[in-house]
Every structure is written in C-alpha cells, then in structure tokens.
C-alpha positions as CSV (number, residue, x, y, z in Angstrom):
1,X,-11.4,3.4,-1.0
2,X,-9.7,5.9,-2.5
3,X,-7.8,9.1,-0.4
4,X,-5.7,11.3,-2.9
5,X,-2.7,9.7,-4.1
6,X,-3.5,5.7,-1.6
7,X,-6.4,3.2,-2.3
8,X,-7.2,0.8,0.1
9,X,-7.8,-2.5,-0.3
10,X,-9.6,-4.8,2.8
11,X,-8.6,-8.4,1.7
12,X,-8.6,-12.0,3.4
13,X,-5.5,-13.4,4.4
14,X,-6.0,-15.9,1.7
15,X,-6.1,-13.3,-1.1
16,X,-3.0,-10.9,-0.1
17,X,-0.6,-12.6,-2.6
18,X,-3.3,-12.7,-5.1
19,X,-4.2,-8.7,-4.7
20,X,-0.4,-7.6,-4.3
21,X,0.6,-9.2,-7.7
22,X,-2.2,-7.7,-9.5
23,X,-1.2,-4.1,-7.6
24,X,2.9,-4.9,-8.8
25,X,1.2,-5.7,-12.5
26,X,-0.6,-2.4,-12.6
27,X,2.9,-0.6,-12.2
28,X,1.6,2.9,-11.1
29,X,2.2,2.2,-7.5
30,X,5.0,3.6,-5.6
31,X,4.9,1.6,-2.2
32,X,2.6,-1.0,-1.0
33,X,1.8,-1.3,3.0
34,X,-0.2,-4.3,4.5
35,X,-1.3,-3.7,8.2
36,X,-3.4,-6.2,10.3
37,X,-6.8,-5.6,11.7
38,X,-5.2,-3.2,14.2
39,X,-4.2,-0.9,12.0
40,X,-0.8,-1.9,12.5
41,X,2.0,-1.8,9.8
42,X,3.2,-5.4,9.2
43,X,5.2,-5.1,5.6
44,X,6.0,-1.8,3.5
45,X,8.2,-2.0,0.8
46,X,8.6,0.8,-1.8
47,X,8.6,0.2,-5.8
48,X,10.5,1.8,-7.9
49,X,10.7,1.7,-11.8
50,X,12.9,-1.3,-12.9
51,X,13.4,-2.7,-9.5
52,X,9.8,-4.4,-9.8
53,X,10.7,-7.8,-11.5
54,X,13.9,-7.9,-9.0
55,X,12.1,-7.6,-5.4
56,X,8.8,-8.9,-6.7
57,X,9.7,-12.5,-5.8
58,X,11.1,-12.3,-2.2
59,X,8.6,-9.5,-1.7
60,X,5.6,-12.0,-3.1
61,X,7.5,-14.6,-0.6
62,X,7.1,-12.6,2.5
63,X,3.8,-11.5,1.8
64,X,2.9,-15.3,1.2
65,X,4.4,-15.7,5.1
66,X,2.5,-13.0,6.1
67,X,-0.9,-14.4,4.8
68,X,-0.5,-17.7,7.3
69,X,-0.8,-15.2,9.8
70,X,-3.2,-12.9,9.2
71,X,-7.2,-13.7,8.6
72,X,-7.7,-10.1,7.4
73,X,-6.0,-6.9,6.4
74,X,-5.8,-3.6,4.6
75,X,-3.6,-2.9,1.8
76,X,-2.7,0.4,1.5
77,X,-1.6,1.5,-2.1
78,X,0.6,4.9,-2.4
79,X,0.5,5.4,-6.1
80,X,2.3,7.4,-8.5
81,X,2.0,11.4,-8.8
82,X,0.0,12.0,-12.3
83,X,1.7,14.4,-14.2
C-alpha cells in the first residue's frame, strides 16, 4: 500500500529482517517504522545518506529481537522526497 511519500508493508514475524534489508538496499527510504498488530510503534529508526552501512547491523540486530516477538506486523516505509 502506498500513501504519498510511506508504503506499507504487512509481513510475518519471520520475514521482518528479510523485508527491512531489502527496504535499507533500495536506499530511497528516509525512516523505517515496524508497529505490531495494534498499530503500535515498536522500532523507528531514521536513515540517512552514509549512515546506512554503519546502523544497518545493530539496526538488523534489533529488528532480528523484535521478530521472536511478534507473529505479524506492518512496516511502514517514509521514503525520500522526489525532486
């Protein structure tokens, strides 16, 4: 789903890592939120140009944490203003 500058992605819990990678790789994003079934916020972390390689890993670690908890959960995508 798409809503002017977010997509959202519904994933399993066993596909968060997997999804968030592939979002990081895209590198038009600007912050990445996960929130449970709820709707509640349960990570956000912002990504900025040339910071991507240096919080990807604890970033990817947390999110790996996060996935033993969860069954399912939205990923909401802020991406990048086009110019």
């Amino acid at each position: 789903m798409t809503d002017n500058n977010q997509e959202y992605y519904s994933v399993s819990g066993d596909k968060i890592v997997s999804k968030v990678k592939e979002i990081i790789k895209e590198g038009n994003a600007r912050k990445i939120i996960i929130k449970n079934e709820e709707d509640k916020v349960l990570i956000e972390f912002p990504l900025t140009i040339g910071a991507v390689g240096v919080i990807a890993a604890p970033v990817v670690a947390a999110i790996g944490a996060l996935a033993a908890l969860v069954s399912n959960c939205t990923i909401v995508v802020e991406k990048k203003e086009k110019k």
